[in-house]
N, C-alpha and C positions, 0 to 999 in steps of 0.2 A: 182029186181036188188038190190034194196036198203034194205031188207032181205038177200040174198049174202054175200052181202059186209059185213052186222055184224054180220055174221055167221062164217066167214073168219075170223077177227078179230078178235072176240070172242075164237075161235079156235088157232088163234096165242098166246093172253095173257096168254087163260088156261096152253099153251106149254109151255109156258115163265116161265110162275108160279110153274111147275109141275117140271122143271128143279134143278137138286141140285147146293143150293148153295155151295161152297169151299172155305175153309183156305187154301191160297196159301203161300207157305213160301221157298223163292229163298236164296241159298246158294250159294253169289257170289264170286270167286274165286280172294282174295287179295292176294297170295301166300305168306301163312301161317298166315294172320293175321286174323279174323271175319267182316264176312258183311256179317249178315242173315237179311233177310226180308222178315216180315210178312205183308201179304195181307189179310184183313176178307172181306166177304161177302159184309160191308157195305162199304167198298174201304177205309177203315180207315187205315193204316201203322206206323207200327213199325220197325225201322232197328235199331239191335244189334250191335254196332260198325259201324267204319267208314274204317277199315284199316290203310294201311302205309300214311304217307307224301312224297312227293316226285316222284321221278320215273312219270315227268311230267303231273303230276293226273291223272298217272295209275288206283288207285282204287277208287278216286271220279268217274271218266268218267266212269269205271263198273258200281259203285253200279246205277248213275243217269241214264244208261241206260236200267238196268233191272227194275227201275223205272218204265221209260217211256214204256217200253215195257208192264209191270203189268198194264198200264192205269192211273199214279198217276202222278199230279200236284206238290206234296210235300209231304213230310216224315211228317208225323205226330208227332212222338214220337222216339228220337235217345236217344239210353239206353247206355252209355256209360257202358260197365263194369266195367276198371279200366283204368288207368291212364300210359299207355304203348304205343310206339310208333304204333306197329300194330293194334293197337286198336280203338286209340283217334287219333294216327298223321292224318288221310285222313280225321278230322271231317271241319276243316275250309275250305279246297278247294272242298269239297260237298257241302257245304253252300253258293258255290261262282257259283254253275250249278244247284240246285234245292233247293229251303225255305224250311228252317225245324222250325216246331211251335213250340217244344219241346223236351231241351237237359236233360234225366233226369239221375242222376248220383247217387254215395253214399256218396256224399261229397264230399271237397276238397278234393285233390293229399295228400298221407301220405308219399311222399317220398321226397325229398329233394337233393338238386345238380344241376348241370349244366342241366342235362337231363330232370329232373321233370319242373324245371324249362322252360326252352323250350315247355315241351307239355303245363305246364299250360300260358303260354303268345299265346298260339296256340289255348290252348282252350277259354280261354279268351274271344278274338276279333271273334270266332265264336260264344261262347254266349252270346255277343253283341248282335246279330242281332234273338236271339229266347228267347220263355218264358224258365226260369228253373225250376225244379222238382227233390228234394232231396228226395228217397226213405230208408227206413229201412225194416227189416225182415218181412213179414207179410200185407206189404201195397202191393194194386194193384195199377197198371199201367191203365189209364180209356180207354182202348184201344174200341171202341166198335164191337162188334159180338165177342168177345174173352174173356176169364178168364185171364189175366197176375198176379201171386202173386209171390212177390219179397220172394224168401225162404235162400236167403242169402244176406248179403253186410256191405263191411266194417269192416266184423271181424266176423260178429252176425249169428247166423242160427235164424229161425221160433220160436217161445218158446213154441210150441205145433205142433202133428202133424196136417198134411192137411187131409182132411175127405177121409176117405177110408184111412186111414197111421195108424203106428200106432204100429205093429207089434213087437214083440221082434225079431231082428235078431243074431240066433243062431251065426252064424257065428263071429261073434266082439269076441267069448272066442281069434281066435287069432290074432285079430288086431292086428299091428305094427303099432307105429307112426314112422315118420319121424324128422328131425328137423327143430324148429320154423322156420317157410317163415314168414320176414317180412316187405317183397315188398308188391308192388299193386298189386301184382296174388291174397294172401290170402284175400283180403280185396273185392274179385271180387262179383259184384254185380251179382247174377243168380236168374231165374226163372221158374215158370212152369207154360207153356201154356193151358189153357182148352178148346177145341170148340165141346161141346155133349160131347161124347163118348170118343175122340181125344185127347191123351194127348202129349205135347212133354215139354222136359228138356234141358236147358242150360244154365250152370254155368260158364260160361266163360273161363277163368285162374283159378281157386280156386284150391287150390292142398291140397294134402293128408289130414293131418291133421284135413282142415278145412270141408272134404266133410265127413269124417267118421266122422264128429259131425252128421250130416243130416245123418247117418247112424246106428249109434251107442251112447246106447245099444238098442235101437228101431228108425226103420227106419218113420222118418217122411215125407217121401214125397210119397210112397203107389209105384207101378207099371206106367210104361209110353211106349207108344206104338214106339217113336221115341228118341234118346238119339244122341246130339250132343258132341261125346266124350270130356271130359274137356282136356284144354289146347291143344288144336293139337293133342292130341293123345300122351302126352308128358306121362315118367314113374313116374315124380314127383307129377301125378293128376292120377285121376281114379283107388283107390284102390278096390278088390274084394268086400268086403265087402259092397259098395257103388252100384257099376254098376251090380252084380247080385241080390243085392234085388229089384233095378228097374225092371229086369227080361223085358227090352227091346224089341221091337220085329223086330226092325231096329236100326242101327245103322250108323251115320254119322260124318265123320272124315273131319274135315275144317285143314288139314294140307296144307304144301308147300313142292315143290320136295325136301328141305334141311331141313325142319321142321317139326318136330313132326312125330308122325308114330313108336314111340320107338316099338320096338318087344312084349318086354313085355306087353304096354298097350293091342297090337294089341291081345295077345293071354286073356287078361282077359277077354276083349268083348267078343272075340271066345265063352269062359268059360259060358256065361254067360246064362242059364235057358231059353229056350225060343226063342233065337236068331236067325231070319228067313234068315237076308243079314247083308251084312257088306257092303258101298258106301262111295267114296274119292273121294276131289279134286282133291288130286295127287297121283300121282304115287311115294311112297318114294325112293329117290334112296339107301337109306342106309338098307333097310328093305327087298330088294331082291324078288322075285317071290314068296319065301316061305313062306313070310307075308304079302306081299300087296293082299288086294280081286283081283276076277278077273277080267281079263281086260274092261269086257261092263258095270261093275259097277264105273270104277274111269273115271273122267271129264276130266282129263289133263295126258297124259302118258310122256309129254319131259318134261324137266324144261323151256325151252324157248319156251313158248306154249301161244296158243293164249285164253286165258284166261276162259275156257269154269267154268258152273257152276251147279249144280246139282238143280233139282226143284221137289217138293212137294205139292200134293194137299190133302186134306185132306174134309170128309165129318161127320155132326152131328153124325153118325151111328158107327164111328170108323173106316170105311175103308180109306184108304190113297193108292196113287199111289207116285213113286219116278221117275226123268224123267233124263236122263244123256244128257246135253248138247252139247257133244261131241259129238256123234253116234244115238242119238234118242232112244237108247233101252229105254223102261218104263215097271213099274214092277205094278200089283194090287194087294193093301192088303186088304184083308176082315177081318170084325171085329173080334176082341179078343173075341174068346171064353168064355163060362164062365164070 
């Protein structure tokens, strides 16, 4: 009997062990602001933003639920991008429904005024109560089970590329710039995730100008299997030259039923080398049938919707599955070719 019984056992840990681990990475819906949150293997967390303020801790009470739901006691690592209500306003009343160890930012706020003002008295008395962590180009994030390296913020791109990058992109003969941004969008801190094979990109706000530097005249940040389009999907970010040399193989739109979703950005993705899906929080309403993807890929189809969020699991090998919170529909990707 007592042979049995550790035979059973034994049989159950080898299962256990045999079992793939997953980078889970929940994309929860603050309508149109960012709250991405990575899960590793080792239950360690990263959330990207915090959202709005306000809207009676509308997107605190998300983000600490798909917390709890993920199995996590506390945020480990909260990456401010930049210094914008949608961004930074939800960071103090998260702080006020689950501990966060670490608020790591690019610095102080570069803007100034009643409004900067505000978010920084906001963010302030929230990192009161955590440790800080000032990144620049090039540093990682100590996330553990994951690669984080900070490839922009504050102004600065990487001063070399990432391994596997590297390449001349043809395409920059016909770059356009746009004119100097110099808000907290250009100064957005972004990064790229590594777990094996798995790679994903977000840059938060960073608009034109400052992503065709990471583009042009050689693209330093190599190919990425998942791309959370920059700024909501806004036309002032995500120039071609940028998002087809990632050469994509997913792509993910954190917009809001009134935000982001511009047509243009929608048709670069389209454009882009490689591109398996297209998946939204929302349904744009300005953007009409003939550019929002289709329906079992977007989380939210009304604006007064009940907040659903799109989820990602991801394995050392490169394949990844995407899961729509709305409908249940879930997609399998098998690894990048090649």
């Amino acid at each position: 009997m007592r042979i049995a019984r550790t035979l059973i056992v034994v049989a159950v840990f080898s299962s256990l062990c045999a079992s793939p681990q997953t980078l889970d990475i929940h994309f929860v819906d603050v309508e149109g602001g960012q709250a991405t949150l990575i899960v590793t293997p080792a239950k360690e967390s990263l959330l990207v933003d915090a959202g709005w303020p306000g809207f009676e801790g509308r997107d605190a009470t998300r983000i600490a639920d798909a917390a709890k739901k993920a199995g996590l006691r506390r945020i480990d690592y909260l990456l401010v991008t930049h210094y914008h209500r949608d961004h930074v306003g939800g960071v103090e009343q998260l702080a006020q429904k689950i501990p966060v160890g670490t608020l790591v930012t690019h610095g102080p706020n570069t803007e100034t005024g009643k409004g900067a003002d505000e978010m920084n008295a906001l963010f302030d008395r929230a990192a009161a109560k955590s440790k800080s962590l000032v990144v620049k180009p090039g540093d990682r994030i100590p996330l553990k089970g994951a690669e984080v390296v900070v490839v922009a913020a504050r102004g600065e791109k990487i001063a070399k590329p990432l391994p596997g990058a590297g390449g001349a992109n043809a395409s920059c003969a016909q770059a356009k710039q746009m004119d100097v941004d110099k808000s907290e969008n250009a100064r957005s801190a972004g990064f790229l995730l590594t777990f094996g094979k798995f790679r994903f990109l977000d840059l938060g706000d960073l608009t034109w100008n400052k992503e065709l530097e990471l583009a042009c005249p050689q693209n330093l940040l190599g190919t990425v299997d998942v791309y959370l389009t920059t700024h909501h999907g806004m036309n002032i970010s995500g120039p071609a030259e940028l998002v087809h040399s990632l050469r994509p193989r997913v792509a993910i739109m954190n917009n809001g039923a009134k935000k982001g979703g511009s047509p243009e950005a929608w048709q670069v993705v389209r454009q882009s080398p490689g591109l398996e899906d297209f998946w939204q929080i929302h349904f744009a309403l300005a953007g009409g049938k003939e550019n929002n993807t289709s329906e079992d890929k977007i989380a939210n189809m009304e604006e007064a919707c009940q907040g659903y969020g799109l989820s990602l699991s991801a394995k050392k090998d490169g394949s990844f599955s995407v899961q729509n919170g709305r409908n249940g529909v879930k997609k399998e990707y098998k690894p990048r070719k090649g």
